[in-house]
DSSP file (Angstrom, degrees, kcal/mol; ACC not computed):
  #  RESIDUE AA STRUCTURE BP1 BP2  ACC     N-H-->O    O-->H-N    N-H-->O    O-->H-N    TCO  KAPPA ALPHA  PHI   PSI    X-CA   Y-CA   Z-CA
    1    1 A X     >        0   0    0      0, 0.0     4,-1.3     0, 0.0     5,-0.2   0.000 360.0 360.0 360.0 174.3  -15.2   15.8  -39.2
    2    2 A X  H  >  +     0   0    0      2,-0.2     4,-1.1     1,-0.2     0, 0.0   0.859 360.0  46.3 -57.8 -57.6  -18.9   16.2  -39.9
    3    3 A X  H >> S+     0   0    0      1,-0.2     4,-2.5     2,-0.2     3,-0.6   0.971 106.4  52.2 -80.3 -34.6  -19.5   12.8  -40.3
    4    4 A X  H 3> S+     0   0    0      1,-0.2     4,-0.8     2,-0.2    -1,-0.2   0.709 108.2  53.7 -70.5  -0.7  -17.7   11.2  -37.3
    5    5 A X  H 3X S+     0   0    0     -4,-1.3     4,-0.9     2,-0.2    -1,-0.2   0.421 108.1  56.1 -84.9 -10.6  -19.6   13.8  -34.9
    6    6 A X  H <X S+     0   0    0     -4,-1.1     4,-1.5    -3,-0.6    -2,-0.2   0.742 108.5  43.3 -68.7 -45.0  -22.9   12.2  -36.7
    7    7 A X  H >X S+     0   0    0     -4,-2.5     3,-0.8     2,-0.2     4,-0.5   0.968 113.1  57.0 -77.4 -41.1  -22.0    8.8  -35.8
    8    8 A X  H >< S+     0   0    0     -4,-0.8     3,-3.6     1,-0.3     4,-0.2   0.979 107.0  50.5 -21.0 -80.5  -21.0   10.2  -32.1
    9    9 A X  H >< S+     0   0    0     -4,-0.9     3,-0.6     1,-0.3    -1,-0.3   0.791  99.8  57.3 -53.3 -26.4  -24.2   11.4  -31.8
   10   10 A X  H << S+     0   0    0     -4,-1.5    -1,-0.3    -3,-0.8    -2,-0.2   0.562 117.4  36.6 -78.5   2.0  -26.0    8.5  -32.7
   11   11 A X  T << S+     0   0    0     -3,-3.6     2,-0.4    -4,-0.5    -1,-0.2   0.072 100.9  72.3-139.2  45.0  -24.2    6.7  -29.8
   12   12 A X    <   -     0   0    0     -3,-0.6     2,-0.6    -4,-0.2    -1,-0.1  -0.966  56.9-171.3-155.5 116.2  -23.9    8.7  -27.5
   13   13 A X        -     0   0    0     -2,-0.4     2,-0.5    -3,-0.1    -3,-0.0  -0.884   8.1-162.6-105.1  99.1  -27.0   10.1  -24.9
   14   14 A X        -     0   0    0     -2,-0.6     2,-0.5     2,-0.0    -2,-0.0  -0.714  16.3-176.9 -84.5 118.9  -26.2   12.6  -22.8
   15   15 A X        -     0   0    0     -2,-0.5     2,-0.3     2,-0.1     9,-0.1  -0.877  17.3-155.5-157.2 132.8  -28.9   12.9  -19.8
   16   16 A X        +     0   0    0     -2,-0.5     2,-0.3     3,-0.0    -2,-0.0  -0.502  44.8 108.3-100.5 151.3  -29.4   15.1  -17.2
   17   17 A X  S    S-     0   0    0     -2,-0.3     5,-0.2     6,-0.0    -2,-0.1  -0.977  77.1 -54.2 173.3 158.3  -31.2   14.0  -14.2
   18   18 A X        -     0   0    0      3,-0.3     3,-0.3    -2,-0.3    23,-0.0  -0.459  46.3-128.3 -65.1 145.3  -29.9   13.1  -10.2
   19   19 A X  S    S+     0   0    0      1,-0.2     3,-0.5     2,-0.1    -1,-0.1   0.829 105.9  60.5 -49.2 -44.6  -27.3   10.7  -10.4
   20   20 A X  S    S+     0   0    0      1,-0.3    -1,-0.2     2,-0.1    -2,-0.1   0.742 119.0  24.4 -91.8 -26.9  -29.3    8.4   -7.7
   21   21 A X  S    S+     0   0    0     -3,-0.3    -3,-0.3     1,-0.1    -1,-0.3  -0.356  73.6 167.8-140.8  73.6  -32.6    8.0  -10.0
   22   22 A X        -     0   0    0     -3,-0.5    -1,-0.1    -5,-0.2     3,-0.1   0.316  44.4-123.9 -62.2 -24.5  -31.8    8.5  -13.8
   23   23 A X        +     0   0    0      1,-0.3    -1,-0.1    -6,-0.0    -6,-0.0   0.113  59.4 150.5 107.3 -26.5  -34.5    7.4  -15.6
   24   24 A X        -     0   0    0      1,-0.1    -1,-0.3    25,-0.1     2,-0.1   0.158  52.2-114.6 -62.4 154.8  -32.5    5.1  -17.4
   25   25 A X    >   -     0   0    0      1,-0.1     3,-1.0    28,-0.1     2,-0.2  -0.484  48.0 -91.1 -87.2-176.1  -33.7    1.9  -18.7
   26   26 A X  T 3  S+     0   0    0      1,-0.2    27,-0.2     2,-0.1    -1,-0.1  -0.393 109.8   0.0 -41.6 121.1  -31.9   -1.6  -16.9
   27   27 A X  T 3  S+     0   0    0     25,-2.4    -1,-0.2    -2,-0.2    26,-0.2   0.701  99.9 127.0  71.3   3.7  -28.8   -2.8  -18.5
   28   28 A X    <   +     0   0    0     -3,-1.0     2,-0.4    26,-0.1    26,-0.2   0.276  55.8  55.0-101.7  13.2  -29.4    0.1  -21.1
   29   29 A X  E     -a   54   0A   0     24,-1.5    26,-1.8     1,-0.1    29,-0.2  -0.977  53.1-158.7-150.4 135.2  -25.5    2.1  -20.9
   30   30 A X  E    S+     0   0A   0     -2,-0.4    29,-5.5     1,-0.2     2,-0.5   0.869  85.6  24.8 -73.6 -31.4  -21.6    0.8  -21.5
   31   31 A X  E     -a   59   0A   0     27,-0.2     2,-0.6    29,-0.1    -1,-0.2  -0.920  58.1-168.2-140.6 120.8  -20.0    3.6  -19.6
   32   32 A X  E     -a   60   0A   0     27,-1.7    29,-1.6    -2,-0.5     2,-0.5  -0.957  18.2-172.5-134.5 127.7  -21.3    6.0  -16.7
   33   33 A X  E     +a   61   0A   0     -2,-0.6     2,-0.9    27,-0.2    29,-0.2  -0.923   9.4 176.9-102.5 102.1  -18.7    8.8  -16.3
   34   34 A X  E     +a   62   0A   0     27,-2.5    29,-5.5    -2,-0.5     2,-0.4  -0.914   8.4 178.3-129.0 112.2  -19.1   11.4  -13.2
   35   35 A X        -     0   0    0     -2,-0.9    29,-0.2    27,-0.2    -2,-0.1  -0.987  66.6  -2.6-128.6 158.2  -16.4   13.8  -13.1
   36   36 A X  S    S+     0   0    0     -2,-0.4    -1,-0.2     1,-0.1    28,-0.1   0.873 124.5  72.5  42.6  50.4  -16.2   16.7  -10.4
   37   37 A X    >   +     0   0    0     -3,-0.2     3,-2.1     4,-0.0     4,-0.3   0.300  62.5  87.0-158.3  -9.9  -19.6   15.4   -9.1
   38   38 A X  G >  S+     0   0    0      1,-0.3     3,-2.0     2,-0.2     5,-0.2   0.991  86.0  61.2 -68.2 -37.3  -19.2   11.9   -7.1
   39   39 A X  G 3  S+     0   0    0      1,-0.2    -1,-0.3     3,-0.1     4,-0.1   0.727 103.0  49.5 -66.2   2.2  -18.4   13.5   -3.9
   40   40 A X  G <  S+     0   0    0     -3,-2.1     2,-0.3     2,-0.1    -1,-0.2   0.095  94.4  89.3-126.3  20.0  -21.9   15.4   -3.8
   41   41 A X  S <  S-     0   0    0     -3,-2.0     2,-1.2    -4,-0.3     3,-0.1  -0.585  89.2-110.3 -89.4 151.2  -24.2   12.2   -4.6
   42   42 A X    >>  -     0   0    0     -2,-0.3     3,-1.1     1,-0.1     4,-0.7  -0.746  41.2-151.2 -90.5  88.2  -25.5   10.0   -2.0
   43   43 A X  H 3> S+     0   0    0     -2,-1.2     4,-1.3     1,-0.3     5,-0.3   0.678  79.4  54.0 -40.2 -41.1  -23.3    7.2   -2.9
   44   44 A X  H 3> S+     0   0    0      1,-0.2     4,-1.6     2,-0.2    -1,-0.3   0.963 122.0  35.9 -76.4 -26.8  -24.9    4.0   -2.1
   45   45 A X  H <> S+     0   0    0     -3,-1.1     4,-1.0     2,-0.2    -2,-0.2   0.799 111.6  55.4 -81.6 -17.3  -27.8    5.1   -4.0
   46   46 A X  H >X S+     0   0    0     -4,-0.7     3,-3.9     2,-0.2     4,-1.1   0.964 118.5  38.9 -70.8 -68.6  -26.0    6.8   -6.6
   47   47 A X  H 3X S+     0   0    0     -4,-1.3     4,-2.0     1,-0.4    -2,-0.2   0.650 111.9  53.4 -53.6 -23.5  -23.9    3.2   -7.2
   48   48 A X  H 3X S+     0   0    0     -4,-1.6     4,-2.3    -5,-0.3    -1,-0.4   0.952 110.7  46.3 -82.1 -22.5  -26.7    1.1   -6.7
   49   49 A X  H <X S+     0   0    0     -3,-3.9     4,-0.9    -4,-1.0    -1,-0.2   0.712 118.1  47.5 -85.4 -10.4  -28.7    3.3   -9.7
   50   50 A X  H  X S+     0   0    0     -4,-1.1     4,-1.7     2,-0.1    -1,-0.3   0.900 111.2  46.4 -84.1 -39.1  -25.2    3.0  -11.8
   51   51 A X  H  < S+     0   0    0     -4,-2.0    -2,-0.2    58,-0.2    -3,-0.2   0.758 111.3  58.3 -79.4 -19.4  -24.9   -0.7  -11.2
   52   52 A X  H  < S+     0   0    0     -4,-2.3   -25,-2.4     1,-0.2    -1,-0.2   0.866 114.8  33.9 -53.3 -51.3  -28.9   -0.9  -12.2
   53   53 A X  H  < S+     0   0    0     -4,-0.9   -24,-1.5    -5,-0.3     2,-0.5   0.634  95.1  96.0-105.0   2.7  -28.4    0.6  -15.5
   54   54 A X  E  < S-a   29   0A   0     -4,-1.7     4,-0.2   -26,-0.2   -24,-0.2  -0.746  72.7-125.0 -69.0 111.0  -24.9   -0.7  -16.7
   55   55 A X  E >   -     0   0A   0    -26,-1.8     3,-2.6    -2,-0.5   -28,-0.1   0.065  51.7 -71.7 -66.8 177.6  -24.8   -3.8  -18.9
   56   56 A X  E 3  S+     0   0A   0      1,-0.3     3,-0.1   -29,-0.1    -5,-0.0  -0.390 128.8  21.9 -59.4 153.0  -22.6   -6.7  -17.5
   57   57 A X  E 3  S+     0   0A   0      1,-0.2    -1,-0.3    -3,-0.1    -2,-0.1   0.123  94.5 149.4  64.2  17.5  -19.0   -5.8  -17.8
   58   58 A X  E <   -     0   0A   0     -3,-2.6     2,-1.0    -4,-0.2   -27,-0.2   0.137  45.9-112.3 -11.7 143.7  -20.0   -2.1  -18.0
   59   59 A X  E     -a   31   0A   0    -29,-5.5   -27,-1.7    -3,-0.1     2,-1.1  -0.739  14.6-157.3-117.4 105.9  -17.5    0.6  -16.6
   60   60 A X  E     -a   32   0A   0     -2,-1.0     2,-0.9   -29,-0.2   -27,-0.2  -0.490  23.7-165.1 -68.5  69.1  -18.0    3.1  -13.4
   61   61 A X  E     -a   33   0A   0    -29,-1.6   -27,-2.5    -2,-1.1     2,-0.5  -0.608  10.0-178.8 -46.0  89.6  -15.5    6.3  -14.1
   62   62 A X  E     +a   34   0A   0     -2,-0.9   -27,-0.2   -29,-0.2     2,-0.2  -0.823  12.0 166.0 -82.0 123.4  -14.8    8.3  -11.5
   63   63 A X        -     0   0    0    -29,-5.5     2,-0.1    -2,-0.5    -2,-0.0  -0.467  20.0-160.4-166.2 114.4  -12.6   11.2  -12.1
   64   64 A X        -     0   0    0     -2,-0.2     2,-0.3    32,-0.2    -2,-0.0  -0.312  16.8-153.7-103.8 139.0  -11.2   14.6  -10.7
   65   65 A X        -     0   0    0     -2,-0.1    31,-0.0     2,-0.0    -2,-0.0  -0.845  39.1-179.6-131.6  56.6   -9.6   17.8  -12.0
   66   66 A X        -     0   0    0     -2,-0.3     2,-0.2    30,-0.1    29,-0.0   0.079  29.7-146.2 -51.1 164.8   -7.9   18.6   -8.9
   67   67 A X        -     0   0    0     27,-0.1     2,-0.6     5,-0.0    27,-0.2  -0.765  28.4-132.1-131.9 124.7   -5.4   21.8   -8.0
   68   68 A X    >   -     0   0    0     -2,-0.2     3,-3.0     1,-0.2     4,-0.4  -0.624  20.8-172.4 -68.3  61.4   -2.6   20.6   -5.4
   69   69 A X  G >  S+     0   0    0     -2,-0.6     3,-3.0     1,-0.4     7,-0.2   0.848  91.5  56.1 -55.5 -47.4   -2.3   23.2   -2.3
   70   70 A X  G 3  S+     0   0    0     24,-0.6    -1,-0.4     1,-0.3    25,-0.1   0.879 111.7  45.0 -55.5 -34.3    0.6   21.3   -1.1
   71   71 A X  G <  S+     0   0    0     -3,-3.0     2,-0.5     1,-0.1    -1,-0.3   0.576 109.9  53.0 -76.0  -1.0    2.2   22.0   -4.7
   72   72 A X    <   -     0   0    0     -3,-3.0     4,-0.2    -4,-0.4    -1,-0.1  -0.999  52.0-160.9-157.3 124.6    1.3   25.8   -5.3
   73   73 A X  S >> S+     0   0    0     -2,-0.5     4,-1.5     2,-0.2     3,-1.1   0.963 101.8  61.6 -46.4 -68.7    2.0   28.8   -3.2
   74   74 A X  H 3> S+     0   0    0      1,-0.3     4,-0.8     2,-0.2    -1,-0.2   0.698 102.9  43.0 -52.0 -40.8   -0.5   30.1   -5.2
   75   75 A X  H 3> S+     0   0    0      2,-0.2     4,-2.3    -6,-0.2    -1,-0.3   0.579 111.2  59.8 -69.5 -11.5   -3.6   27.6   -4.1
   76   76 A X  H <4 S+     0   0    0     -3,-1.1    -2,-0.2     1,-0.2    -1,-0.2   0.871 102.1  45.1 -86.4 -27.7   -2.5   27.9   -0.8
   77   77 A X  H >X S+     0   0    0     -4,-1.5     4,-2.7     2,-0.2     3,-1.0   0.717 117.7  48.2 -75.8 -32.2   -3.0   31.5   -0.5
   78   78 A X  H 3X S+     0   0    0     -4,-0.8     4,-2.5     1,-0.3     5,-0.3   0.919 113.5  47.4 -84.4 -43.0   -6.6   31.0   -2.4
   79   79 A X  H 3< S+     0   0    0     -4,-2.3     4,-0.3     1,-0.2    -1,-0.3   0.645 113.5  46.1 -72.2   3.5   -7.5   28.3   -0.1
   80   80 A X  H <> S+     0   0    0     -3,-1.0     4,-3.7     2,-0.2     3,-0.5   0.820 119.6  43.0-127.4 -66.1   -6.3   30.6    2.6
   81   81 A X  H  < S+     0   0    0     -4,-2.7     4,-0.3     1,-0.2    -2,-0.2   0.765 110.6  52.5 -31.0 -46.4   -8.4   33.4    0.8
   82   82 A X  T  X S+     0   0    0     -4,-2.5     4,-1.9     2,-0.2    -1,-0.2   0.773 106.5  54.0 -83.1 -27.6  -11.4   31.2    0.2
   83   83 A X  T >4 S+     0   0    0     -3,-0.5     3,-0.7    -4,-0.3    -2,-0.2   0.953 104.3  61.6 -80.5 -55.5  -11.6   30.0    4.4
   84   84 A X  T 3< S+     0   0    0     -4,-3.7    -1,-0.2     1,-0.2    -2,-0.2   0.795 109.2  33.9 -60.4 -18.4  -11.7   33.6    5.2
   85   85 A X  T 34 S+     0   0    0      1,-0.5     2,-0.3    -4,-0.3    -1,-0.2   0.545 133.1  32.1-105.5 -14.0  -15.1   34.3    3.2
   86   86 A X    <<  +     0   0    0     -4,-1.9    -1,-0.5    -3,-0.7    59,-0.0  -0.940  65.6 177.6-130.5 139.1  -16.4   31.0    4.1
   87   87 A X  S    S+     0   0    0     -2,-0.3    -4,-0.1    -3,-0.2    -3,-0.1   0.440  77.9  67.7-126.7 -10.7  -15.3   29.8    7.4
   88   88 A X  S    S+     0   0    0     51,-0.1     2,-0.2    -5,-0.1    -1,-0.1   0.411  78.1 123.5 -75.4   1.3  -17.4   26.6    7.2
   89   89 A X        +     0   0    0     -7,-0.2     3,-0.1     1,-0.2    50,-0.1  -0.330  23.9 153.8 -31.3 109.2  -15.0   25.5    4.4
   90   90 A X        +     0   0    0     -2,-0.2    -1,-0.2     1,-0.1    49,-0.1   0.530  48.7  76.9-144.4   3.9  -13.3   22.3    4.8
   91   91 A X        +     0   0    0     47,-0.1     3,-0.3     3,-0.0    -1,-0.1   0.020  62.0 110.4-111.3  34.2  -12.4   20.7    1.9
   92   92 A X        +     0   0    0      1,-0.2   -16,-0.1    -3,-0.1   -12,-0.0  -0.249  62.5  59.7 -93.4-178.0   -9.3   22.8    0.8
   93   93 A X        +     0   0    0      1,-0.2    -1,-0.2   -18,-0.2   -25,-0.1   0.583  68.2 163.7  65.5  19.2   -6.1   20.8    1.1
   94   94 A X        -     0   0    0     -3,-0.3   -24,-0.6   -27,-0.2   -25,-0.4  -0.180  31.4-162.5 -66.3 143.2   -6.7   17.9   -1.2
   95   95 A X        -     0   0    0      2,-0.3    -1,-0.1   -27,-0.1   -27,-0.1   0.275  49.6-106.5-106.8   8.4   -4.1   15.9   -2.2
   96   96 A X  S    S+     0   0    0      1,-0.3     2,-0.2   -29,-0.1   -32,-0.2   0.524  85.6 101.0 100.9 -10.7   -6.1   14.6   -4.9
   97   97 A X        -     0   0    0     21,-0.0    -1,-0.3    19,-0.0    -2,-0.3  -0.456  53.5-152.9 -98.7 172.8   -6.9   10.9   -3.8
   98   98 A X    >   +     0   0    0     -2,-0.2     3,-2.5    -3,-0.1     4,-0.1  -0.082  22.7 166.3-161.7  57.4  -10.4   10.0   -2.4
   99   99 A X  G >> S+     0   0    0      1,-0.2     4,-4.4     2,-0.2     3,-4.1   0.704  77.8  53.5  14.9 -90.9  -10.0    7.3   -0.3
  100  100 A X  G 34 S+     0   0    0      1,-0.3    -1,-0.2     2,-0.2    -2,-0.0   0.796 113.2  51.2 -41.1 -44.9  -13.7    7.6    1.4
  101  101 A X  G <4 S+     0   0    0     -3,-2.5     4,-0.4     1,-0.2    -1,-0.3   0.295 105.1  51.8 -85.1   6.4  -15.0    7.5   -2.6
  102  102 A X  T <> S+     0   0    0     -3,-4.1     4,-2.0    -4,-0.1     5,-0.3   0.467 118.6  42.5-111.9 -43.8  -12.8    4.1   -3.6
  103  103 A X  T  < S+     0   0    0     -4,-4.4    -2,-0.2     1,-0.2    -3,-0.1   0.446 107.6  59.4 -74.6  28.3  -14.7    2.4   -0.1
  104  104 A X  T >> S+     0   0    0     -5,-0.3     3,-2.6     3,-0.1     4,-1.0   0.552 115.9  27.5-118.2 -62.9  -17.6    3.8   -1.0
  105  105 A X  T 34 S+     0   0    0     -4,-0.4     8,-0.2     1,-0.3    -2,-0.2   0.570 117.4  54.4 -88.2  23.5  -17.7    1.9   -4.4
  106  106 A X  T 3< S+     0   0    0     -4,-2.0    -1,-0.3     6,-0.1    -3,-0.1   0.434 112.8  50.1-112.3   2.7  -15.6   -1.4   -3.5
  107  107 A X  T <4 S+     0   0    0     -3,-2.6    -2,-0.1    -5,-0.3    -4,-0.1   0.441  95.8  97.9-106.2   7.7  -18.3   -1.7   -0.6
  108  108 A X  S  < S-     0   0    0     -4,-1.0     2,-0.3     1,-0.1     3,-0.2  -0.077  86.1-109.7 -63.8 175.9  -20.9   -1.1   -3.3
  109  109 A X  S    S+     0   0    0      1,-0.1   -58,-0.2   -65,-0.1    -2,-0.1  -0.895  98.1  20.0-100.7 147.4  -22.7   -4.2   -4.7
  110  110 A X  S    S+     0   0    0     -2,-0.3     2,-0.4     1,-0.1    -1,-0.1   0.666  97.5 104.9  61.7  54.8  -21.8   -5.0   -8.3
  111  111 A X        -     0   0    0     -3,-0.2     2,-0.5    -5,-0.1    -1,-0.1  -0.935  42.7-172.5-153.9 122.8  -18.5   -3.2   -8.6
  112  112 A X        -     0   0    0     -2,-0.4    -6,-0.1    -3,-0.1    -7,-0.0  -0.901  32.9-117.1-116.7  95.9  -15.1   -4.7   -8.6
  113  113 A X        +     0   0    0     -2,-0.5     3,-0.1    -8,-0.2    -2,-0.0  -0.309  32.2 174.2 -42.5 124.1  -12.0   -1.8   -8.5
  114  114 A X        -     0   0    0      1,-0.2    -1,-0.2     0, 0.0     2,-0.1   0.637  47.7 -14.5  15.6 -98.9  -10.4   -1.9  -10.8
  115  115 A X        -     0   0    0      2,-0.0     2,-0.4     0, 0.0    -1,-0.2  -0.734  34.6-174.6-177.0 153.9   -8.0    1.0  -10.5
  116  116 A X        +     0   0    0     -2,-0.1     2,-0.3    -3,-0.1   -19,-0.0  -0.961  21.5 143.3-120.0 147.3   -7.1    3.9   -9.0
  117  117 A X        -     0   0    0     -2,-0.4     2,-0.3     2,-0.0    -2,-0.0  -0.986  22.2-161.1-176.2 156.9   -4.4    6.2   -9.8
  118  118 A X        -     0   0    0     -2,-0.3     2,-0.3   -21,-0.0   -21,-0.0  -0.903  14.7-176.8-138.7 169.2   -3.7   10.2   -9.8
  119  119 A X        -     0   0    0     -2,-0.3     2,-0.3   -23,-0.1    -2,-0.0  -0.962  23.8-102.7-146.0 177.5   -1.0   11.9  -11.6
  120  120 A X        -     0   0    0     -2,-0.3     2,-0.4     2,-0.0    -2,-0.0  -0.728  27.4-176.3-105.9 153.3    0.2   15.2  -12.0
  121  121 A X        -     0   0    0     -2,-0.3     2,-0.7     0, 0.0    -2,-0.1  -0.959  30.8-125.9-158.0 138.7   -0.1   18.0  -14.8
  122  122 A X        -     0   0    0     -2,-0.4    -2,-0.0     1,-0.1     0, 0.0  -0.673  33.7-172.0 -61.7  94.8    1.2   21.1  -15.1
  123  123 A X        -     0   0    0     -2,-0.7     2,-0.3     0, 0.0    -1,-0.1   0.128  11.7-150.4 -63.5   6.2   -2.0   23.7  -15.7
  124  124 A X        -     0   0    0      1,-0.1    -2,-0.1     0, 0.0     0, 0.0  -0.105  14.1-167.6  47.0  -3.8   -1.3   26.8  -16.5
  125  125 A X        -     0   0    0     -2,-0.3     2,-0.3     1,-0.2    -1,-0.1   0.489  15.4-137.5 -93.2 144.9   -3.7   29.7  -15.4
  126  126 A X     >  -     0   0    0      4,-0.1     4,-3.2     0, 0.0    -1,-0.2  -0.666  42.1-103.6 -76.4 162.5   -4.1   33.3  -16.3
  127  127 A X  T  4 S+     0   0    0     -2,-0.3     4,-0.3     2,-0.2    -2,-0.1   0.798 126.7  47.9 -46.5 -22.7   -4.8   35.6  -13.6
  128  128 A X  T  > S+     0   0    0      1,-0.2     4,-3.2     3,-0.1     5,-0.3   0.955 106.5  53.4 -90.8 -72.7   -8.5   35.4  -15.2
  129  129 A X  H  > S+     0   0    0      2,-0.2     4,-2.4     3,-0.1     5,-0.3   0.923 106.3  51.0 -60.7 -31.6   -8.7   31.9  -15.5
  130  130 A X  H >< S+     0   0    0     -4,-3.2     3,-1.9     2,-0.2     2,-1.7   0.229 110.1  49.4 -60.3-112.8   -7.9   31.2  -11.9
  131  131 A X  H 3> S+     0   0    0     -4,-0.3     4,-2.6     1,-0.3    -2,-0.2   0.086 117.5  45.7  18.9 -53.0  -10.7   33.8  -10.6
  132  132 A X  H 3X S+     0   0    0     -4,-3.2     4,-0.9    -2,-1.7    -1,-0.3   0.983 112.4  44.6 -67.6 -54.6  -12.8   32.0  -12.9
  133  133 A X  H << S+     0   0    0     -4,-2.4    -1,-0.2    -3,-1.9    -2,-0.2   0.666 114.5  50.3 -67.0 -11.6  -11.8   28.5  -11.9
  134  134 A X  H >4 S+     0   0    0     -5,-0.3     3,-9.9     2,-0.2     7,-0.4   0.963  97.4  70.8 -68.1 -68.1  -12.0   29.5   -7.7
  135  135 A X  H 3< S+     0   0    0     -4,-2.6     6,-1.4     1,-0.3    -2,-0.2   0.690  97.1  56.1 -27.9 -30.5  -15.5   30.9   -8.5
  136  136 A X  T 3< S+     0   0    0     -4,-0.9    -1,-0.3     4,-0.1    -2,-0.2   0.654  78.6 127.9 -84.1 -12.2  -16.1   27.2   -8.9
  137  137 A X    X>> -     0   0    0     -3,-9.9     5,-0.8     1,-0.2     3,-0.6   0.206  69.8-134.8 -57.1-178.6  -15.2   26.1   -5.9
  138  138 A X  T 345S+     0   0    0      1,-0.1    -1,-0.2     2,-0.1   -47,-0.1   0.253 118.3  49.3 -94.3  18.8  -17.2   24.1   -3.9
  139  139 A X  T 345S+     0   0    0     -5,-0.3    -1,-0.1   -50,-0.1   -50,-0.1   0.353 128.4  37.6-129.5  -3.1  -16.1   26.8   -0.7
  140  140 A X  T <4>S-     0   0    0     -3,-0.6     5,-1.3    -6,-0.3    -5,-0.1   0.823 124.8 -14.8 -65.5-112.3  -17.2   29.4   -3.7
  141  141 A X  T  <5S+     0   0    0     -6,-1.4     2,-0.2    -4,-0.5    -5,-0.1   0.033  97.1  95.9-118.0  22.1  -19.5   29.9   -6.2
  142  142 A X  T   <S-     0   0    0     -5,-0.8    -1,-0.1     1,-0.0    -6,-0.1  -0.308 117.4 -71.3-102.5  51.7  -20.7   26.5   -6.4
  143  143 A X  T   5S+     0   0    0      2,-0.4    -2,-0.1    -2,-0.2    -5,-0.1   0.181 114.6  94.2  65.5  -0.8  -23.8   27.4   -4.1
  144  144 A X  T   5S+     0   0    0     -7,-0.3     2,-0.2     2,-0.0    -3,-0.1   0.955  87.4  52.0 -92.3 -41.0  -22.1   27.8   -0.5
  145  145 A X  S   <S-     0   0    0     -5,-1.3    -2,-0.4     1,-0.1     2,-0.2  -0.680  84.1-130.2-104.2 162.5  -21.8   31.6   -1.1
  146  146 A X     >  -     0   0    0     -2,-0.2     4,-2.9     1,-0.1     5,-0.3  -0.434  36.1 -96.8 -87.4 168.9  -24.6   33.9   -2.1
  147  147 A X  H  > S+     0   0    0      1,-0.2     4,-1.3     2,-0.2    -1,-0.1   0.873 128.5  49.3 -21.4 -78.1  -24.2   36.5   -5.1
  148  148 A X  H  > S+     0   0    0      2,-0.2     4,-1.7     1,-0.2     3,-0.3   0.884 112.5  47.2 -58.6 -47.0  -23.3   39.4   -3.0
  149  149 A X  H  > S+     0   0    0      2,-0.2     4,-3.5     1,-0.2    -2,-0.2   0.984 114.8  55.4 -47.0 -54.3  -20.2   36.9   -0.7
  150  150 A X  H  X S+     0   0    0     -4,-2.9     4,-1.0     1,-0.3    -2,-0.2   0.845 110.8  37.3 -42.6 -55.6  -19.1   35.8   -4.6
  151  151 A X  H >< S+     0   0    0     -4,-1.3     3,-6.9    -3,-0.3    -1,-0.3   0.970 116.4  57.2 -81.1 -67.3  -18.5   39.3   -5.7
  152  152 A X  H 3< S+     0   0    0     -4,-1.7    -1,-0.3     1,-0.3    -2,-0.2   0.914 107.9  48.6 -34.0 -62.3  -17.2   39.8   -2.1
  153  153 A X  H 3<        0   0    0     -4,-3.5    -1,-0.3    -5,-0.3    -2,-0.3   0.846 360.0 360.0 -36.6 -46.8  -14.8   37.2   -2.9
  154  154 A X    <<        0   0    0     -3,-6.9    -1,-0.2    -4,-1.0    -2,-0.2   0.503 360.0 360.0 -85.4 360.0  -13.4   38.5   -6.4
């Protein structure tokens, strides 16, 4: 309702700005949340500039919206799709974990894991929303190809 999105908003900041220098005051935030974004940070500076502005016992969220090649015909053919219009491409196959990104913050200073965990869910797609949701890949439309490769691409 109207009024709990009023209280939301008064405790809640949303601010854009690089992960690695945020603007943010010391101690000033409960919760720093980066989904679909950690891997493209420079991590020891992104963490030290989260562990800067999280108050003690504050919470680091990492968290990914994965699609499972090794589960789906259908991603496997896209990733397959996606290598042939970019051939510097290298991150297709995910199984969904990120290892490199758990050492990254348990070698951080002020950061204890926690947990880590993945599970699976069933997504759904129309023919449209995949299109849409490839266009995002990062071997897409997420800056590695220009306009005219994208189009090439759809």
């Amino acid at each position: 309702d109207a009024a709990a999105a009023a209280r939301v908003r008064e405790r809640v900041r949303f601010v854009v700005a690089p992960a690695e220098a945020t603007t943010l005051a010391d101690a000033s935030v409960d919760v720093v949340y980066a989904v679909q974004c950690f891997p493209w940070f420079d991590a020891p500076r992104a963490l030290a500039e989260f562990a800067r502005v999280l108050r003690p016992g504050g919470v680091l969220a990492v968290g990914h919206f994965d699609y499972l090649s090794a589960r789906s015909e259908l991603a496997r053919r896209t990733e397959r799709l996606v290598a042939q219009h970019n051939p510097a491409w290298d991150l297709g196959a995910s199984d969904g974990l990120y290892p490199s990104q758990v050492r990254a913050v348990d070698a951080a200073d002020g950061f204890a894991l926690v947990e880590q965990f993945a599970y699976n869910h069933a997504q759904p797609f129309t023919h449209e929303q995949w299109r849409l949701r490839m266009r995002t890949c990062n071997g897409v439309g997420s800056g590695a190809l220009d306009a005219r490769a994208v189009d090439a691409f759809d």
